[in-house]
MDAnalysis code that builds the backbone (N, CA, C; Angstrom):
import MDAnalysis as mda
import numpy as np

u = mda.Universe.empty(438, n_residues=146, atom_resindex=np.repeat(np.arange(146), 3), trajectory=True)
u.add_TopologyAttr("name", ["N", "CA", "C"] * 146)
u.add_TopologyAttr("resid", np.arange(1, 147))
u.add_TopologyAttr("resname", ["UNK", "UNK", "UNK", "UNK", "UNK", "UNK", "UNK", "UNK", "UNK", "UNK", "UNK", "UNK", "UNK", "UNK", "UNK", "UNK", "UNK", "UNK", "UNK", "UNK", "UNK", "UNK", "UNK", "UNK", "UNK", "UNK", "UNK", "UNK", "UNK", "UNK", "UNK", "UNK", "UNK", "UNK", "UNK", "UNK", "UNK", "UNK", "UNK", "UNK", "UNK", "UNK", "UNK", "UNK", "UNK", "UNK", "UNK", "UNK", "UNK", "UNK", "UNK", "UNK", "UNK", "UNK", "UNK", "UNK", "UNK", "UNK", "UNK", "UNK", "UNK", "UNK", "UNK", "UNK", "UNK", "UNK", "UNK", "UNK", "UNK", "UNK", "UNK", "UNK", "UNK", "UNK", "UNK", "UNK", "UNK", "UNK", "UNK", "UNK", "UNK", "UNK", "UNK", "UNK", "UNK", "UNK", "UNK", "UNK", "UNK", "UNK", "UNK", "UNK", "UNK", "UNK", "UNK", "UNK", "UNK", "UNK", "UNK", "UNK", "UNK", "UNK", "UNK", "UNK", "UNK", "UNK", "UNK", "UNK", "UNK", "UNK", "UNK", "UNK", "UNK", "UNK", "UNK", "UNK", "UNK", "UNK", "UNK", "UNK", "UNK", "UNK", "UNK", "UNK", "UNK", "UNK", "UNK", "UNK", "UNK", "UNK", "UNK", "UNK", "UNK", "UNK", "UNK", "UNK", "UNK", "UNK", "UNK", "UNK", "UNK", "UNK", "UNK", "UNK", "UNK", "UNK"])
u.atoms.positions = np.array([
    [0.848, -1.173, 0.000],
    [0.000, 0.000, 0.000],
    [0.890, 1.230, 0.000],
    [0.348, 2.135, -0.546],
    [1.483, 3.091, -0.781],
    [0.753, 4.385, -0.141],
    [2.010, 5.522, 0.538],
    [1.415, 6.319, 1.218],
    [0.843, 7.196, 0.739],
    [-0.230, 8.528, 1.415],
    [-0.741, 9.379, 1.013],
    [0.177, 10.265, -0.130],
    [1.262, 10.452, 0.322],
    [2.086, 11.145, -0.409],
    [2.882, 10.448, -1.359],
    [2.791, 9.309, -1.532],
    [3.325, 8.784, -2.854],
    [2.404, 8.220, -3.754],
    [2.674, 8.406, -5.188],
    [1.741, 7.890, -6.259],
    [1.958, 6.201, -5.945],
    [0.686, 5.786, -6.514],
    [0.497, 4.179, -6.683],
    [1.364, 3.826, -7.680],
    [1.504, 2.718, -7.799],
    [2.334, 2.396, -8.986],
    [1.687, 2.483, -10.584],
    [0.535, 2.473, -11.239],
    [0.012, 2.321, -11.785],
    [-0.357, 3.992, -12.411],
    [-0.034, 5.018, -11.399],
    [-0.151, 6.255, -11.649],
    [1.211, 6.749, -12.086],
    [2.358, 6.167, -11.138],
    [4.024, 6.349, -12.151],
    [4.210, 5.453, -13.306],
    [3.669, 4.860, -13.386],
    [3.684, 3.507, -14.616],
    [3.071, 5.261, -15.879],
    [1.780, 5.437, -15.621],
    [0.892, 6.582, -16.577],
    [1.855, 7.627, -16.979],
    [2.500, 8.462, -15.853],
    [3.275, 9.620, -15.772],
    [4.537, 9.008, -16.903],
    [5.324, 7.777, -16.752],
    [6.386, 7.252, -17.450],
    [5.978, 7.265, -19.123],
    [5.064, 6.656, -19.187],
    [4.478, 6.237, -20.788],
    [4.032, 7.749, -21.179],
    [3.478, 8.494, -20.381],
    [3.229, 10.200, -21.046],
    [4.556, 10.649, -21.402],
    [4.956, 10.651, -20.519],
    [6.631, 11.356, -21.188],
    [7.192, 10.759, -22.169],
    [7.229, 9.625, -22.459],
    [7.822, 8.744, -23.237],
    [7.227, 9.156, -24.351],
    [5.997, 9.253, -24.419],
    [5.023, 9.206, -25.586],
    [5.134, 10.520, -26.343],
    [5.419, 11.964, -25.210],
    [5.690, 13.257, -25.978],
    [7.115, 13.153, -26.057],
    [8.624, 12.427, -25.456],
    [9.586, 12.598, -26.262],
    [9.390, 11.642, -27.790],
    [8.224, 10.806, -28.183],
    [8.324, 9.984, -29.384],
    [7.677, 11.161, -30.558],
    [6.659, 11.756, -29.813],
    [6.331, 12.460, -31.181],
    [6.945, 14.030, -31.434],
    [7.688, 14.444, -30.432],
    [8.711, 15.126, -30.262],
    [9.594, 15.007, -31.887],
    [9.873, 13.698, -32.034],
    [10.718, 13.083, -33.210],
    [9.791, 12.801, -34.577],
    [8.563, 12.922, -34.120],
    [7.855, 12.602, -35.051],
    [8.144, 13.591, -36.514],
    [7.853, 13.123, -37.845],
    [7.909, 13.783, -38.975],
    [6.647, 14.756, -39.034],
    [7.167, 16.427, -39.675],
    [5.897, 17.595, -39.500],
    [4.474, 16.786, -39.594],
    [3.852, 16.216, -40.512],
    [2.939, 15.796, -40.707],
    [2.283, 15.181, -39.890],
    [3.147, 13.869, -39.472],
    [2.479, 12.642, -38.554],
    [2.201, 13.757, -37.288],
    [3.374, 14.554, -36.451],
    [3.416, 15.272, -35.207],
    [2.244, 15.978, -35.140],
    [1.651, 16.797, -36.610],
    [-0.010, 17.172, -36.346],
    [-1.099, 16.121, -36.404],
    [-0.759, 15.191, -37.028],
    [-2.159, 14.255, -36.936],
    [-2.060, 13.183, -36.104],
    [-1.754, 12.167, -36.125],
    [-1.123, 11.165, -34.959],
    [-0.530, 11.659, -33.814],
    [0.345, 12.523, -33.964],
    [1.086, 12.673, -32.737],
    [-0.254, 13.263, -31.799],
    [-0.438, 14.363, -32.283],
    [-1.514, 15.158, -31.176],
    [-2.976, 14.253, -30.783],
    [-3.402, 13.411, -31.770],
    [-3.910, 11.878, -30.861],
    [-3.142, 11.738, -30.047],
    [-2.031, 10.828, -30.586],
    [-1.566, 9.848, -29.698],
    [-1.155, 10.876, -28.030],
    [-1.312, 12.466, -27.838],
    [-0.490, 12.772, -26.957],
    [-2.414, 12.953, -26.039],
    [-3.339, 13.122, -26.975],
    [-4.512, 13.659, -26.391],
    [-5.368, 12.414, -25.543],
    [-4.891, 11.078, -26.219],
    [-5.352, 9.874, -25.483],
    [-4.453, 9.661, -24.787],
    [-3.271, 9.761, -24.675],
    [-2.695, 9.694, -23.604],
    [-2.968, 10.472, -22.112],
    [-3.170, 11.694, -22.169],
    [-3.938, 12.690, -21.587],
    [-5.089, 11.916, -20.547],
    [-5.763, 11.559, -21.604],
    [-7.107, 11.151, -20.956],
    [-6.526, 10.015, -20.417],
    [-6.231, 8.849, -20.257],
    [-5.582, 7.854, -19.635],
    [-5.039, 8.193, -18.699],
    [-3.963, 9.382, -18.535],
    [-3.339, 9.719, -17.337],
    [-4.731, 10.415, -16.264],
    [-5.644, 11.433, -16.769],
    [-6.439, 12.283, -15.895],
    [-7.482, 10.578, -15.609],
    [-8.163, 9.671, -16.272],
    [-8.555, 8.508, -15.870],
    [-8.076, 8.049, -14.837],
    [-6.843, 7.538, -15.234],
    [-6.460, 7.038, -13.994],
    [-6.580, 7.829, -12.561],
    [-5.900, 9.213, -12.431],
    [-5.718, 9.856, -11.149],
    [-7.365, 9.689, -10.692],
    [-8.444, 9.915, -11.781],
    [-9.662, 9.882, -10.904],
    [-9.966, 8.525, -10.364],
    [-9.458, 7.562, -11.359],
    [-9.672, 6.126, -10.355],
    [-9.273, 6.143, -9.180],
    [-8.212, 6.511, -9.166],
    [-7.488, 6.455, -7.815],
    [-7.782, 7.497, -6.699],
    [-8.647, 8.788, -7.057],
    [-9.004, 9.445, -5.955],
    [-10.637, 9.342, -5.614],
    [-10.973, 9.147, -6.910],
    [-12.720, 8.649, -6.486],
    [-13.076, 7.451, -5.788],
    [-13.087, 7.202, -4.661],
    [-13.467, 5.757, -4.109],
    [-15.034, 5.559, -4.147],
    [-15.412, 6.346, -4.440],
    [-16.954, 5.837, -4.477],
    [-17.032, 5.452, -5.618],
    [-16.652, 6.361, -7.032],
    [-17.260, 5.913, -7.946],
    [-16.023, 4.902, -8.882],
    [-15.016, 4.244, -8.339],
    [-13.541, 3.706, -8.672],
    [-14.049, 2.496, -9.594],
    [-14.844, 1.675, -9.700],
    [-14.894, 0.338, -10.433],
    [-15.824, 1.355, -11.552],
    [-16.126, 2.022, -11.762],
    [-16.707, 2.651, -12.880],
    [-15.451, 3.272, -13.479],
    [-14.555, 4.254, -12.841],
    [-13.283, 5.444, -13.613],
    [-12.239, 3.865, -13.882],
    [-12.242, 2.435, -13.095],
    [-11.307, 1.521, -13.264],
    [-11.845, 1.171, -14.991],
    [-13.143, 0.822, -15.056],
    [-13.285, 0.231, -16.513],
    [-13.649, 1.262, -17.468],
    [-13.295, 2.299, -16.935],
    [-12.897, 2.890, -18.389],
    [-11.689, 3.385, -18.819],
    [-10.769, 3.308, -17.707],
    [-9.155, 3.360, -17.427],
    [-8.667, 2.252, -18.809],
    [-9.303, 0.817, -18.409],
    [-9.104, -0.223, -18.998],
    [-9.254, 0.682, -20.627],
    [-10.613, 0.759, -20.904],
    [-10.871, 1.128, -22.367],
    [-10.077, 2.276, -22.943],
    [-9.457, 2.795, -22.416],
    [-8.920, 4.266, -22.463],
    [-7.714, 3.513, -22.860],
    [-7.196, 2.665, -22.453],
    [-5.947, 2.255, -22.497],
    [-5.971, 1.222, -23.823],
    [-6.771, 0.623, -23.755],
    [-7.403, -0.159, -24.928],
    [-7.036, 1.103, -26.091],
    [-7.475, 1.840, -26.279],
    [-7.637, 3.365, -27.368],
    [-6.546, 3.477, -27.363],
    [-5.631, 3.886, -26.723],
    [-4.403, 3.993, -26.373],
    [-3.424, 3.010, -27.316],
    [-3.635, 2.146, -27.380],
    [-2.873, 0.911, -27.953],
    [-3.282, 1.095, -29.264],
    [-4.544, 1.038, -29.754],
    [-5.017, 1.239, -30.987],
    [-4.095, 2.342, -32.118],
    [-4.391, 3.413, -30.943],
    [-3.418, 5.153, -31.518],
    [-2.008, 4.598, -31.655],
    [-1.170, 3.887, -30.871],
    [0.224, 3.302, -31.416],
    [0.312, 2.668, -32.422],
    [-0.689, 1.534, -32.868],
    [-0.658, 0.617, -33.744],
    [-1.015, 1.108, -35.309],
    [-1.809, 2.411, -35.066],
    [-2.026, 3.511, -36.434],
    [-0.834, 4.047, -36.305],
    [0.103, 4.639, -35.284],
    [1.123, 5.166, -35.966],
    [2.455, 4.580, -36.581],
    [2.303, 3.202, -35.849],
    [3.294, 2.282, -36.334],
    [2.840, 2.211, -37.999],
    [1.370, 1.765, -38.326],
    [1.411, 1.625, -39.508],
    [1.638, 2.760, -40.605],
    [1.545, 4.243, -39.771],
    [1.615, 5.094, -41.209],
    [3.464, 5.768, -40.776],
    [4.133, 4.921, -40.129],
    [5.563, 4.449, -40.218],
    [6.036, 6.110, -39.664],
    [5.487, 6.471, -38.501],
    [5.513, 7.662, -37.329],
    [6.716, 7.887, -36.682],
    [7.246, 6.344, -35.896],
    [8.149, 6.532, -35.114],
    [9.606, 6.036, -36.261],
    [10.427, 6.764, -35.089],
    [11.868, 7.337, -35.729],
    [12.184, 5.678, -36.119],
    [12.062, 4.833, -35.006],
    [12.420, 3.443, -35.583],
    [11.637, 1.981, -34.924],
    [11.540, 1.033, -34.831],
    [10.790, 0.022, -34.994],
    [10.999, -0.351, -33.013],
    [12.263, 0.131, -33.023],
    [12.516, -0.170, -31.553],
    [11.457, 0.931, -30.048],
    [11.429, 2.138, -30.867],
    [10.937, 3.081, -30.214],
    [9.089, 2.770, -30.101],
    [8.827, 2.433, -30.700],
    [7.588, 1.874, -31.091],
    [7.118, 0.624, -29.800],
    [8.292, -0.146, -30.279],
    [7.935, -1.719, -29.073],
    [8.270, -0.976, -28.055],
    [8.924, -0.205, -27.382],
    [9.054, 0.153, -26.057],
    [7.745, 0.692, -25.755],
    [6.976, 1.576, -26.598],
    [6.258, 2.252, -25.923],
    [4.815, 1.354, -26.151],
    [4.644, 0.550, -26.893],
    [3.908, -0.436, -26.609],
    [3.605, -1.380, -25.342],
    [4.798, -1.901, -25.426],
    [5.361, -2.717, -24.077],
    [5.120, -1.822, -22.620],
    [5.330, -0.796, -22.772],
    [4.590, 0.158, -21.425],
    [3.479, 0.399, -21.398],
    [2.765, 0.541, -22.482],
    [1.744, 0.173, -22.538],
    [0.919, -1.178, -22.602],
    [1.108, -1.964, -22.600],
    [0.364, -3.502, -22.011],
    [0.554, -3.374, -20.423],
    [1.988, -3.459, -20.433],
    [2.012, -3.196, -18.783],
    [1.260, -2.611, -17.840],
    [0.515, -1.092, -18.342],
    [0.095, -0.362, -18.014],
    [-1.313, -1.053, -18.098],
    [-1.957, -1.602, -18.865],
    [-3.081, -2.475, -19.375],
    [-3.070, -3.587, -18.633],
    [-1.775, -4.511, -17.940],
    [-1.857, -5.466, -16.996],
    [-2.074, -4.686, -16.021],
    [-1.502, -3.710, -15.452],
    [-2.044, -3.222, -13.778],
    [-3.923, -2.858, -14.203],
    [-4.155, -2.092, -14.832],
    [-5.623, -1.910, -14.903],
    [-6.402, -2.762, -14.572],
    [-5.972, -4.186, -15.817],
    [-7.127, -4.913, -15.793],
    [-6.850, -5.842, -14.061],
    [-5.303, -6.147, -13.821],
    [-5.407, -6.501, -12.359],
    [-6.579, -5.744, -11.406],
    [-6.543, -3.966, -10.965],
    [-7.395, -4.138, -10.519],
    [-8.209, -4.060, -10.671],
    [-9.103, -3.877, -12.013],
    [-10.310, -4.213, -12.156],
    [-10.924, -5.446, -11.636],
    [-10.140, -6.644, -11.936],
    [-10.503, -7.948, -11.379],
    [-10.473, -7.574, -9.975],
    [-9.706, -7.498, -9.202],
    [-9.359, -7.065, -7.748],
    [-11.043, -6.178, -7.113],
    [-11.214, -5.173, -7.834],
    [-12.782, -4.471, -7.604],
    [-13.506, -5.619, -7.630],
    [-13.328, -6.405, -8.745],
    [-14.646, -7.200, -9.011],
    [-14.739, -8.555, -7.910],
    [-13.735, -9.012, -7.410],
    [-13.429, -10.253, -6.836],
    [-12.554, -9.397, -5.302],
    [-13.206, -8.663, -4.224],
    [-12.631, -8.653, -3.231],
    [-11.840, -9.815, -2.231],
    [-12.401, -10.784, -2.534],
    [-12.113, -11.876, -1.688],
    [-11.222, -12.598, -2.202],
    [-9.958, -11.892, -2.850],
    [-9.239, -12.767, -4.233],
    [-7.818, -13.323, -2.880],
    [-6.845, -13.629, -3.418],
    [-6.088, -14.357, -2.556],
    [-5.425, -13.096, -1.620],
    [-4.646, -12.185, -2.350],
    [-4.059, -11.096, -1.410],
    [-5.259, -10.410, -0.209],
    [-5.115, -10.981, 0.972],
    [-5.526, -10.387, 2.170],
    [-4.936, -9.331, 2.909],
    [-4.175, -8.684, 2.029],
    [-3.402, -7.484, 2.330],
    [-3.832, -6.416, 1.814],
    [-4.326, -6.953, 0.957],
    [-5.313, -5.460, 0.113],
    [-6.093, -4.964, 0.855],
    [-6.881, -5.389, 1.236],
    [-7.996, -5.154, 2.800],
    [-7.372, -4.271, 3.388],
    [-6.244, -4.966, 3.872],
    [-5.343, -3.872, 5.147],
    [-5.149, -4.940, 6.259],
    [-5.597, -6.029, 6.236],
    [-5.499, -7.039, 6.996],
    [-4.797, -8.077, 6.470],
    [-3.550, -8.295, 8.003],
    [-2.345, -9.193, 7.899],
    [-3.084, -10.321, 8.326],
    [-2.752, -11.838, 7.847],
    [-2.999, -12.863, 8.018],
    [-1.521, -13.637, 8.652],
    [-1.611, -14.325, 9.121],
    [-0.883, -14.666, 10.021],
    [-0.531, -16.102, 9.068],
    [0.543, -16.995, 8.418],
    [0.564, -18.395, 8.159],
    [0.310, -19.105, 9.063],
    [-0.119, -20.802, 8.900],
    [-0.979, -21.551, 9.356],
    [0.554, -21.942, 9.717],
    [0.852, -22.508, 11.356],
    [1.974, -23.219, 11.561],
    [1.458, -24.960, 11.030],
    [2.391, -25.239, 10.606],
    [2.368, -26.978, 9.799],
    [2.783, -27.588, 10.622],
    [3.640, -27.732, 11.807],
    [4.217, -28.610, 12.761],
    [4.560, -27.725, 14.120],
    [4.827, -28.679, 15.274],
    [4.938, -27.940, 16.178],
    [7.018, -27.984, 16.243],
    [7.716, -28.262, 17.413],
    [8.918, -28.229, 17.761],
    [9.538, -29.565, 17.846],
    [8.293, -30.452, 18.784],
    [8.369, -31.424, 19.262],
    [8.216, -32.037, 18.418],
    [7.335, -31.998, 17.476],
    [7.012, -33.413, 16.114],
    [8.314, -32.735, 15.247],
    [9.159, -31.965, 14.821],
    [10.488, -31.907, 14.580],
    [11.626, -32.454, 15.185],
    [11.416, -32.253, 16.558],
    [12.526, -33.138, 17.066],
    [12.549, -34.279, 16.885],
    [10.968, -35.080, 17.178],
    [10.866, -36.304, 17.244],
    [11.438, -37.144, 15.373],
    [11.278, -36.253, 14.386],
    [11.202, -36.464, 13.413],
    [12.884, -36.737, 13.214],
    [13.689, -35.846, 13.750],
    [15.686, -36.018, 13.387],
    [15.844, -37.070, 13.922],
    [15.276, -37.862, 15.211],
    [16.001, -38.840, 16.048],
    [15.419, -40.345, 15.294],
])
């Protein structure tokens, strides 16, 4: 759990792929940088302000979570148009920022499931430590070496 004053991970994961995403179209060619780029920087946008409201709205959070998801979904789409009208400087710059993006798409849809399934295995999410089940005592060890 992370403190009041530090972002979740899933909100520095957002902040990382924004920057990333305006140094890519930064490089972008005049053309693509007005049409693609300013997508790709305006859905990014919305993905980052998505997320922060997931994360500060607790009432309304499994609603701002699944559309975080779809936002990010869009998100992927806008890379995969600029890969095809051949945007980024090179093939490598492209998979990186893809690849931060799934990532970013695995934490979502994690907690979306997590909203949907409270009772999932981590009992820490709650805020409540569980204690492991002891398997043997001292004595059925000792007895067990001799």
């Amino acid at each position: 759990m992370t403190s009041r004053f530090q972002l979740p991970p899933i909100l520095k994961a957002c902040e990382r792929l924004l920057l990333e995403i305006e140094q890519a179209v930064r490089q972008f060619p005049r053309y693509h940088r007005y049409m693609i780029g300013s997508d790709l920087r305006r859905q990014m946008m919305s993905v980052n302000s998505t997320a922060n409201r997931a994360w500060r709205d607790r009432a309304n959070q499994s609603k701002w979570v699944g559309q975080l998801v779809w936002d990010i979904d869009d998100l992927k789409q806008h890379l995969q148009a600029a890969k095809l009208f051949q945007a980024f400087r090179s093939f490598r710059q492209f998979e990186m920022l893809i690849r931060l993006a799934e990532e970013l798409g695995a934490q979502a849809g994690g907690w979306r499931r997590r909203l949907a399934n409270p009772q999932a295995q981590n009992a820490q999410a709650n805020g409540v430590a569980q204690r492991g089940k002891k398997l043997s005592t001292h004595g059925a060890s000792a007895g067990a070496n001799s």
